[in-house]
C-alpha positions in Angstrom: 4.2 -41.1 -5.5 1.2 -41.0 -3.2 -1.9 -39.3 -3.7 -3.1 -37.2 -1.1 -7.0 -36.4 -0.9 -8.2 -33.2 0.3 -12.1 -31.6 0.6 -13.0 -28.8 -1.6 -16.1 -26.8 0.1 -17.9 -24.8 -2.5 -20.9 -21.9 -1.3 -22.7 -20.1 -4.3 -23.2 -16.6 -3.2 -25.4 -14.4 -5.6 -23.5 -15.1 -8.6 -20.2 -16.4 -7.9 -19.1 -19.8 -6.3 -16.9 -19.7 -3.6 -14.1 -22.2 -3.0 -11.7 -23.9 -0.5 -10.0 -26.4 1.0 -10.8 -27.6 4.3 -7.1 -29.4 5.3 -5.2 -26.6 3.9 -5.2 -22.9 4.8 -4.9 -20.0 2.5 -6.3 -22.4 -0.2 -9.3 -20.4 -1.3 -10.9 -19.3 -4.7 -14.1 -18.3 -6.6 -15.4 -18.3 -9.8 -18.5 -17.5 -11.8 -19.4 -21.1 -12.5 -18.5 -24.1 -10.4 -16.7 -25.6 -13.3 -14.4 -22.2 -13.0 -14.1 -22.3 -9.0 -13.0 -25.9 -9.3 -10.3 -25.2 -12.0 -9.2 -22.0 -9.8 -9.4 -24.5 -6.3 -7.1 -27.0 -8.4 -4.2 -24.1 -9.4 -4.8 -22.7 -5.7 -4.2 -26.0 -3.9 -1.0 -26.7 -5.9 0.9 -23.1 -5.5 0.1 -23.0 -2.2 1.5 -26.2 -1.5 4.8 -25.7 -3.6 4.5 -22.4 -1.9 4.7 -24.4 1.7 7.7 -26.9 0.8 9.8 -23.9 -0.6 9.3 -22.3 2.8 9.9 -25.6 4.9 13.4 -26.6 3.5 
C-alpha cells in the first residue's frame, strides 16, 4: 500500500495550538498541547479522508 505524505501546519494562539493540513481541506484541529493537536490532526486527516472515498464511489 503506498504512503502518502501530507504537511501538518501548527499556530500556537494564546493557549491552544491550532492545526491543519495544507493538501487536504476540512482537515483542521486544536489542542491544548502540540502533542494533543497532533494526535487530533492524525484522527482528523483519516475521517476526513474515509469521509471523501465514501462520497466518491
Amino acid at each position: 500500500m503506498k504512503k502518502n505524505s501530507f504537511t501538518a501546519v501548527y499556530k500556537k494562539t494564546g493557549k491552544w495550538y491550532s492545526a491543519w493540513v495544507e493538501e487536504i481541506s476540512g482537515v483542521n484541529t486544536q489542542g491544548k498541547t502540540i502533542k494533543e493537536a497532533r494526535e487530533n490532526l492524525k484522527e482528523a486527516l483519516v475521517l476526513v479522508i474515509e469521509a471523501n472515498r465514501l462520497v466518491a464511489f
